[in-house]
C-alpha positions in Angstrom: 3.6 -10.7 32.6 2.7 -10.7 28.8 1.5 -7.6 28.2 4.3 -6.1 30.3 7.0 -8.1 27.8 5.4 -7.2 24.8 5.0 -3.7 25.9 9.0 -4.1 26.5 9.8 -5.0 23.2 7.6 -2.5 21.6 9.0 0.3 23.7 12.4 -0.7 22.5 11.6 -1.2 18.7 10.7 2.4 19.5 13.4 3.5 21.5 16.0 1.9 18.8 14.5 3.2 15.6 15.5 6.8 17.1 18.7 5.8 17.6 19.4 4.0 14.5 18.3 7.5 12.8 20.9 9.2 14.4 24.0 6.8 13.7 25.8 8.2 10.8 25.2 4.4 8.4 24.3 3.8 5.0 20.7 3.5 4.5 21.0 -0.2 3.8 23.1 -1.0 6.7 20.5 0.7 9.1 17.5 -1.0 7.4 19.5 -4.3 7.3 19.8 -3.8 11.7 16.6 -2.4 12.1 15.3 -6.0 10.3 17.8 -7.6 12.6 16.4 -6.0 15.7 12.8 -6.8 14.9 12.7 -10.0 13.3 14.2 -12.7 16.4 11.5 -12.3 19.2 8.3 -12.7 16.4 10.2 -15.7 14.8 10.6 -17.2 18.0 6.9 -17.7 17.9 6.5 -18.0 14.0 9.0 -21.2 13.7 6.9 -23.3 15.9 3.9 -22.7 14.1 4.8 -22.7 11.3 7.1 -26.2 11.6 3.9 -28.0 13.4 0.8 -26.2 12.3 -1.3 -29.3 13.1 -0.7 -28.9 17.2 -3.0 -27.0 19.1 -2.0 -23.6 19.2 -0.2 -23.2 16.3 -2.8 -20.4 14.7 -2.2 -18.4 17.9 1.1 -18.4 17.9 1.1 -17.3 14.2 -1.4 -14.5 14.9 0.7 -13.3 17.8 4.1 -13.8 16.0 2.6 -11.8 13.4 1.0 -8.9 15.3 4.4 -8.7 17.1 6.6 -8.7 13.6 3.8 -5.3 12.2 3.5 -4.1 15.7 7.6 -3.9 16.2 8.3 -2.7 12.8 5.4 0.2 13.3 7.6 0.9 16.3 10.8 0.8 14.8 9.4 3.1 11.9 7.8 5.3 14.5 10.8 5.7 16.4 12.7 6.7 13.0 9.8 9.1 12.2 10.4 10.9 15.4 13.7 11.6 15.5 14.1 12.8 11.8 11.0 15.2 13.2 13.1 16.5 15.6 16.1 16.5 14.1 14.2 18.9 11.3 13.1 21.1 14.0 17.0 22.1 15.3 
């Protein structure tokens, strides 16, 4: 059930970097939703661990939360990468 709501979140990280490319924004305003898209589910792991990093799985949860936070910003990148691609190509 993991690995099938991680690969989720990655697939729409993807999925909504090529649409944010596409909307007709400011480059702020898209960098300032793409941190907004990315940020919440990785924090919802980083908090904890870092609030309470003496209970027991604290350095897990700030590995994962961490993985997640490069992994979905990779996606959100790639998905911005792919459209402008294509976009070039028309």
């Amino acid at each position: 059930m993991a690995q099938i709501v991680t690969a989720l979140y990655l697939l729409l990280m993807l999925f909504a970097g090529w649409r944010l490319f596409g909307i007709g924004w400011p480059r702020g305003r898209k960098i300032a939703a793409a941190v907004a898209l990315v940020a919440p589910i990785p924090l919802l792991l980083l908090i904890p661990a870092l609030l309470h990093p003496e209970r027991q799985f604290a350095d897990v949860l700030r590995a994962v939360g961490l993985a997640l936070l490069v992994c979905g910003a990779l996606c959100m990148v790639g998905g911005w990468s792919a459209a402008r691609l294509r976009a070039r190509r028309r």
